[in-house]
Every structure is written in structure tokens, then in C-alpha cells.
C-alpha positions in Angstrom: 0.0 0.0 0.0 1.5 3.3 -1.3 1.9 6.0 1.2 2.7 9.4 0.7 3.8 11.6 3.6 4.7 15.0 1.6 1.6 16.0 0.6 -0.4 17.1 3.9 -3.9 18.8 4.5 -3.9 21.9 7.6 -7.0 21.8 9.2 -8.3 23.7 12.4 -8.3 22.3 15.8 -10.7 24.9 17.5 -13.9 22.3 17.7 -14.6 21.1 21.3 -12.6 18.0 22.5 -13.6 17.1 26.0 -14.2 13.4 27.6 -16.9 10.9 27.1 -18.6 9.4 29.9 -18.0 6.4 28.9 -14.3 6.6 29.3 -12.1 6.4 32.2 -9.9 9.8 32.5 -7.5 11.5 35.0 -4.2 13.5 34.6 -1.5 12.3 36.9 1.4 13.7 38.5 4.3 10.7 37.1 3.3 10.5 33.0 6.0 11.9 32.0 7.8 -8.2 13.2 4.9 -7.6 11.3 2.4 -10.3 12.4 1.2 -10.7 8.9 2.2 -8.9 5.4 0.2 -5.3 5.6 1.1 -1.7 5.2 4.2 -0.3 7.1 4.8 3.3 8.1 7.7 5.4 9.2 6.2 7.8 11.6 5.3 11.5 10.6 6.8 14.9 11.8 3.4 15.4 13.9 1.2 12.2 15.9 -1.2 11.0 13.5 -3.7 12.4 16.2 -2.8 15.8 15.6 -3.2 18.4 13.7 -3.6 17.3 10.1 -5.0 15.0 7.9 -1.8 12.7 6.0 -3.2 12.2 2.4 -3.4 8.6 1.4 -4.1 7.6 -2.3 -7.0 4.6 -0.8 -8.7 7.5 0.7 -11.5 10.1 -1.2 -12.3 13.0 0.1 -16.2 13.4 0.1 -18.2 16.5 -0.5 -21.0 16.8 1.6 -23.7 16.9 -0.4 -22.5 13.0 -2.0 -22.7 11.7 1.5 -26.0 13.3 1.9 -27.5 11.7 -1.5 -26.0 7.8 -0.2 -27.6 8.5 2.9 -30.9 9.3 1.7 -30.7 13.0 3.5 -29.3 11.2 6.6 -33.0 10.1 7.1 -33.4 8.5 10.3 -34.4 5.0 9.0 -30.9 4.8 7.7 -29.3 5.6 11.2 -27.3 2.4 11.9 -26.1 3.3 15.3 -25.2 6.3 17.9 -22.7 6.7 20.2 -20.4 9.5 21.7 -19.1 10.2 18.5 -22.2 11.0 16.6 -24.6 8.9 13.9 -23.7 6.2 11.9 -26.1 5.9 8.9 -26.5 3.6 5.9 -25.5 4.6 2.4 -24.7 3.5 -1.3 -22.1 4.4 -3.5 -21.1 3.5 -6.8 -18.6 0.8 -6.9 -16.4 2.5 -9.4 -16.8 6.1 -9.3 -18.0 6.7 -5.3 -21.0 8.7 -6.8 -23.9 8.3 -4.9 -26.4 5.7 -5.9 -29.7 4.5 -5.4 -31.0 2.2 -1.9 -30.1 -1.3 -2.7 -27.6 -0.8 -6.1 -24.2 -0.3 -5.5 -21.7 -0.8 -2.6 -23.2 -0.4 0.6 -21.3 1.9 3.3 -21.9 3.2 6.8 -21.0 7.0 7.5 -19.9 8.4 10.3 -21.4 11.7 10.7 -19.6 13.9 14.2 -21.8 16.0 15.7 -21.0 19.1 17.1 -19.9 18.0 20.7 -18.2 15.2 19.0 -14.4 14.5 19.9 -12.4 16.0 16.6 -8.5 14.5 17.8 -10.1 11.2 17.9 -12.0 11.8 14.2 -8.5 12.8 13.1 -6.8 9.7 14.5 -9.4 7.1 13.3 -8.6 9.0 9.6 -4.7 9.0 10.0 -4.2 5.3 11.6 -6.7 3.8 9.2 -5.8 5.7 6.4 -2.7 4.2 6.3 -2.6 0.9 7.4 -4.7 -2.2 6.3 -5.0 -5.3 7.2 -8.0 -8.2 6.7 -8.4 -7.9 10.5 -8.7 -4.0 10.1 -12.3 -1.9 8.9 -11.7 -0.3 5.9 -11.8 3.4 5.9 -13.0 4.3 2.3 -13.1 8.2 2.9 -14.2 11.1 4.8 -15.5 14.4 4.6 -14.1 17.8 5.6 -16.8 20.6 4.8 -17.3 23.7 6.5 -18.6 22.2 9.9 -19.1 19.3 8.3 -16.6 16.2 9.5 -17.7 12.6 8.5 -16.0 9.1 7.9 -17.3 6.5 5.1 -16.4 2.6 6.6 -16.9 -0.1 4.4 -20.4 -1.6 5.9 -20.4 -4.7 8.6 -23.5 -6.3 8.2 -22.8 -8.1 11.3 -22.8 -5.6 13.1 -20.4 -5.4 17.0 -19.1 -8.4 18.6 -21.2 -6.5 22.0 -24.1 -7.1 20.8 -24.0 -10.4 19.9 -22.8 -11.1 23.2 -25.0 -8.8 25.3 -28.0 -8.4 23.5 -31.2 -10.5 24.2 -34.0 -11.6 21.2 -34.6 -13.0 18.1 -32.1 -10.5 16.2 -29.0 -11.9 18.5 -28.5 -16.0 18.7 -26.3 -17.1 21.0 -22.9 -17.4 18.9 -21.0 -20.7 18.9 -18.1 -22.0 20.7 -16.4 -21.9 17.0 -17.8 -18.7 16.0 -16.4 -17.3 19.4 -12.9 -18.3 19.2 -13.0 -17.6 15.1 -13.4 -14.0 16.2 -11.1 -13.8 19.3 -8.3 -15.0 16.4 -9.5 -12.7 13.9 -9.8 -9.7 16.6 -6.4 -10.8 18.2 -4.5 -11.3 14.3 -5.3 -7.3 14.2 -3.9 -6.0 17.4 -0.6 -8.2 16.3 -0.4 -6.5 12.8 -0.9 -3.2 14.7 2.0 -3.8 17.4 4.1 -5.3 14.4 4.3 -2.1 11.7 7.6 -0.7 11.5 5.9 2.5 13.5 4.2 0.4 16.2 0.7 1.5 16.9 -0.7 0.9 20.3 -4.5 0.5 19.9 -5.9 1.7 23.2 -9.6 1.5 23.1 -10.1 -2.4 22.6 -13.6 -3.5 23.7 -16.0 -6.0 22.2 -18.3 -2.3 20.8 -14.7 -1.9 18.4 -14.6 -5.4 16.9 -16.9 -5.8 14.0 -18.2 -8.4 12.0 -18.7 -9.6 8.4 -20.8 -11.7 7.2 -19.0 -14.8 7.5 -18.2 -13.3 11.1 -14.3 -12.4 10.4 -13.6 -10.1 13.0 -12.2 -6.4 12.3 -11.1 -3.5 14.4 -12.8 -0.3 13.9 -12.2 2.8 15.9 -8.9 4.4 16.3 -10.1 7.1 18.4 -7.5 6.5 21.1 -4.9 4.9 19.0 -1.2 6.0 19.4 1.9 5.9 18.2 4.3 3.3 19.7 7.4 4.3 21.7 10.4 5.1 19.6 14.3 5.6 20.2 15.1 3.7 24.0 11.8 4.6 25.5 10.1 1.6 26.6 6.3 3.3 26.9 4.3 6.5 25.6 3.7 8.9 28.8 0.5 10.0 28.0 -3.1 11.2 29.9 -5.2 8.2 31.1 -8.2 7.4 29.1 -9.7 4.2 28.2 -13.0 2.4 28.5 -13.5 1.4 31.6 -13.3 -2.0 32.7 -11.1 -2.8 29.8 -7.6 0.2 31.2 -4.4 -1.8 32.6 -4.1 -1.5 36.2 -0.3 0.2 35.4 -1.9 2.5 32.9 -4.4 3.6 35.3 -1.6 4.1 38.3 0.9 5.7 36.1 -0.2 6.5 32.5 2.9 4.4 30.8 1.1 3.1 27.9 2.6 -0.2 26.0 1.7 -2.8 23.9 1.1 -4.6 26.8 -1.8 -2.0 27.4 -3.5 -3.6 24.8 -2.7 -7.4 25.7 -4.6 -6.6 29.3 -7.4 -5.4 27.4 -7.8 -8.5 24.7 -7.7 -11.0 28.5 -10.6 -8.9 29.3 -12.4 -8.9 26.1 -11.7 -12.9 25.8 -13.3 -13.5 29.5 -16.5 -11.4 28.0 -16.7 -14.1 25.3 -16.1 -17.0 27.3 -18.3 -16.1 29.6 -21.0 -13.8 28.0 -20.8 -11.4 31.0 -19.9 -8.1 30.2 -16.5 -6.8 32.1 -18.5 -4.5 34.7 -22.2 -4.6 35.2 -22.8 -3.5 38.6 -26.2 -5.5 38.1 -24.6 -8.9 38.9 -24.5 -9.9 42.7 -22.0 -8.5 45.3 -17.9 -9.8 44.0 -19.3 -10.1 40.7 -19.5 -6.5 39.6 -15.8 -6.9 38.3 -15.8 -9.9 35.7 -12.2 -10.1 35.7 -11.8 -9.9 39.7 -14.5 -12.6 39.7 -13.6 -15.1 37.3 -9.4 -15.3 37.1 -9.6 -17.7 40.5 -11.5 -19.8 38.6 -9.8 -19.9 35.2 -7.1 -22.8 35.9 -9.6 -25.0 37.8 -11.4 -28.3 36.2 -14.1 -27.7 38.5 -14.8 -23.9 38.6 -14.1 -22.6 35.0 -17.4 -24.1 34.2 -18.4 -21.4 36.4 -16.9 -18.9 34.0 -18.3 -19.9 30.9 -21.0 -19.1 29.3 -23.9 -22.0 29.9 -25.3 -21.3 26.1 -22.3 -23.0 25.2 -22.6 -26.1 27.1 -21.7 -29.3 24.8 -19.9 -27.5 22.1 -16.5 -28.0 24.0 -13.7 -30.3 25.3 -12.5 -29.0 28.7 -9.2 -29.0 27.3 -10.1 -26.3 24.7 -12.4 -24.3 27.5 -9.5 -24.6 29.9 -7.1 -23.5 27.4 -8.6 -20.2 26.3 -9.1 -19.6 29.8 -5.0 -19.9 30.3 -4.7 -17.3 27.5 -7.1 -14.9 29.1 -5.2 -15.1 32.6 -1.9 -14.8 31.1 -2.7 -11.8 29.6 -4.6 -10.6 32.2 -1.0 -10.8 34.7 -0.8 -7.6 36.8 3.3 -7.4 36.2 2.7 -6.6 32.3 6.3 -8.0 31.6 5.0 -11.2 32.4 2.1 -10.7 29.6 2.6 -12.7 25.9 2.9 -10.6 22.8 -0.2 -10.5 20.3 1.9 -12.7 18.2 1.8 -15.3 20.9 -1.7 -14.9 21.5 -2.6 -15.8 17.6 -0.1 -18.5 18.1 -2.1 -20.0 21.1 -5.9 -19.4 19.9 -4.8 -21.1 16.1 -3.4 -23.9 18.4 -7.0 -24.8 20.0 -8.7 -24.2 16.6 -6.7 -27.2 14.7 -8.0 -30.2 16.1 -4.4 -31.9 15.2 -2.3 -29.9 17.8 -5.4 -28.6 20.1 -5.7 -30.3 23.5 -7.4 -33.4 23.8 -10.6 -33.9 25.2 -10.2 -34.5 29.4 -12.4 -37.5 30.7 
């Protein structure tokens, strides 16, 4: 993937940034490989979350009123989603030019449109990380817009929709995923943090939660959302100092004590993310008993037991695996869930152990 750096686009930084309530966020006092082939990156004068936008010939920059016509006049029956962030509506394009087209002809897409209050350093990053890397495991960012007051992103469109509601939501809409569809996306999901701690200018992702891992429609799993993302440490530093701010639930505990961010940031998050799909409990829901509010605090005394990790896992899944397999992905979610992150694997490890219980010839066998 071709990637030019000279040719960069100023734009103003005046709109309103402050925090989400769904984020964890304090200042404190002391913050000072390639897993698979995909795009590489030397790193830019500026962060990629600052700033500017860093052309890239796989982006198009969208006028308004083209995003308006795929969207149907962003009429609410083609609102996808909301969040934080803004609305996320449905659209078509033409497959070839990017021209607007009519409801059901053409290449779907799903715009992001930021309202107003809408956090304009994490619209920037999600256009400069995405922009310029890609990966099968990664959402492709097809373009944005930058109009007047206008700011917008155009995704390629995920029919599947997010990993949390397939987990979290109840009805007809949302069956219970399998064992195999589970781990098929905890691979997927964990094949893109690798690629992203792998570039020549490692990227730390930051803001991994089940919400960020979207599906296709065979279910292959891709990371959207690079709000939070930042550049790696470069030079002899071993971590980013940078202001605390994650989802919460998801944070490192060393992050949250000191605000040195690492890949191993990341490998915390993906044990908590794992334990949600094992276990089909979300990481804090302070509707669950006393001791349970916390799903990691609850569950890792029960991860490398026979008896108790049935406790763990989620009882729609009962049948559809060995306890060799269950107590396996388990292991992977307490290892990366360590509280001394030296002790945590790489991503690259992680793939390595989830492919292992996936291929039934060097998988675990079943326990009697």
C-alpha cells in the first residue's frame, strides 16, 4: 500500500474535545515483526492524532452533499447506530466512481457523521491510523469528509454488526454465537492487534472493547475505531507517557496508576475482552451480585480449575466443547490478564495459542 507523507492537508483544531462518559480519565502527576504482510509506516513529523490530515491515495475525500445523497438526507431510517461520536447511517455508493447511488444498487457503506460535541483529535486519528494501514483484520476506511462544519468518515459496511451485541443483547435478532464462532473471532480480533503492534511505527490500539470489533458476514472479525490509538514508543523509550483514558473495565491497572502506555496495554485489554466471550458477561455490570461487579476480579480464580471454570463460561455453550479447549482459552485470558505486564505474551503469541485450539491436530485433547 503506497503512502505518501509529503503532501499534507492543515486543518483547524478549535472544535470542542472534552471526555466521554463512557471513558475512564485522570491527569496524573508521574506521566512523564509484522504479524502478517500489511502496510508499514515510518512515523510522521506530527502524531497521527494531531493536527492534520496525512493524504493517502486509498482514501476520497467526500463532499458533503455526495454523503448526503448515499444516505438518503441522513434520514433516520438509515441511522445504523449512535454513540459519543455521533450517527452512523446507511448509504450507497457506486462501486467504481463513489458517486452516490440509489437504496439497494451499488456498494453499501456506513457514515460516520460527528456531531457538534463530537471528539475532533479522535476523528482525526481514526482517519490518519486507518488511512494508512490495512490489514484483513482492520475496517476499511473508504473516505471522509471535511466541509465547512461538516466532518464525517465513510467505513466499508459490517452487516454483522459489533461483537457486543452479539454477546450482550437479548432476542430474536441476536443468537447465541457458537463456541467456534467465538474463538473464530477472538483469532480474527487478536491477528489485528498483532499486525498493529508489528508495523515498522508500532501502533498501540488503546480502546479495545468488544463495541470496536466488528463483523462480516461470515463473522471475520475487524477492528474499527482508532479514536484512542497512538503511536508506539520510539528511540530507547520503553512506553508512551500519555493522559489516562480508556474504556473502563477494559484500562491496565499500570496504565491507570501511572499513565505508561505499552503494547502490553493492549494485551490486558484482549484478556478482558476474551473472558466477556467466554463467559458472556460483560466486564462491569454493577447488576450482577456482590464480587461479581468486576468480571475479571470474579472469574481469574477460577480460570485454571477443572471444577470452577465451568463457572466462568457461558452456559449457552454447554456441549460444544472439550474442557481441554475451554481450559485453554481460559490460560490465555489469565496470562494476559498478569498484573506485572512484563509477564504478559505478545499479540503474536496470543494468535499463536488461539490457532493452536482451533486445529484439532495440535489442540488439547478432550479431558475424561
Amino acid at each position: 500500500m503506497g503512502v505518501c507523507w509529503s503532501s499534507q492537508i492543515k486543518i483547524d483544531t478549535h472544535f470542542h474535545t472534552g471526555d466521554d462518559s463512557k471513558y475512564v480519565s485522570r491527569d496524573t502527576q508521574n506521566i512523564s515483526n509484522s504479524y502478517s504482510k500489511g502496510s508499514s509506516t515510518s512515523i510522521p513529523a506530527t502524531p497521527r492524532s494531531e493536527g492534520e490530515i496525512l493524504q493517502s491515495p486509498n482514501l476520497k475525500s467526500f463532499t458533503f452533499s455526495e454523503l448526503r445523497n448515499s444516505t438518503r438526507n441522513f434520514r433516520p431510517d438509515s441511522v445504523l447506530g449512535e454513540g459519543g461520536f455521533g450517527s452512523v447511517f446507511k448509504g450507497w455508493i457506486d462501486e467504481q466512481s463513489f458517486a452516490a447511488s440509489n437504496p439497494g444498487t451499488g456498494t453499501v457503506i456506513a457514515v460516520k457523521r460527528l456531531n457538534q460535541e463530537g471528539l475532533h483529535k479522535e476523528w482525526l486519528a481514526k482517519i490518519n491510523y486507518l488511512g494508512q494501514l490495512s490489514h484483513p483484520n482492520l475496517v476499511k476506511l473508504m473516505g471522509y469528509c471535511l466541509e465547512d462544519n461538516h466532518r464525517l468518515l465513510v467505513y466499508e459496511y459490517m452487516p454483522k454488526g459489533s461483537m457486543e451485541n452479539h454477546l450482550f443483547k437479548r432476542g430474536s435478532h441476536f443468537q447465541p454465537l457458537s463456541w467456534g464462532v467465538r474463538m473464530k473471532v477472538a483469532l480474527g480480533a487478536a491477528r489485528g492487534l498483532a499486525f498493529l503492534h508489528g508495523v515498522d511505527n508500532q501502533v498501540i490500539y488503546r480502546e479495545f472493547k468488544t463495541s470496536n470489533i466488528l463483523l462480516d458476514p461470515k463473522f471475520n472479525a475487524k477492528l474499527s475505531d482508532f479514536g484512542l490509538a497512538r503511536d508506539g514508543p520510539t528511540g530507547d523509550r520503553r512506553h508512551v507517557p500519555i493522559r489516562v483514558m480508556g474504556p473502563h473495565g477494559y484500562a491496565a491497572p499500570e496504565y491507570l496508576s501511572t499513565g505508561h502506555l505499552t503494547t502490553k496495554s493492549d494485551v490486558y485489554s484482549f484478556g478482558v475482552v476474551l473472558l466477556e466471550i467466554l463467559s458472556g458477561k460483560k466486564a462491569i455490570d454493577k447488576n450482577r451480585p456482590n464480587g461479581e461487579h468486576s468480571l475479571v476480579d470474579w472469574a481469574k480464580p477460577c480460570l485454571n480449575s477443572k471444577r470452577r471454570i465451568f463457572l466462568v463460561l457461558d452456559a449457552r455453550l454447554e456441549g460444544q466443547y472439550s474442557l481441554g479447549r475451554a481450559l485453554q482459552a481460559a490460560n490465555i485470558a489469565l496470562e494476559c490478564l498478569n498484573m506485572d505486564y512484563k509477564l504478559r505474551p505478545s499479540m503474536d503469541e496470543v494468535v499463536t495459542a488461539l490457532e493452536k485450539i482451533q486445529n484439532p491436530k495440535t489442540g488439547p485433547r478432550p479431558y475424561i
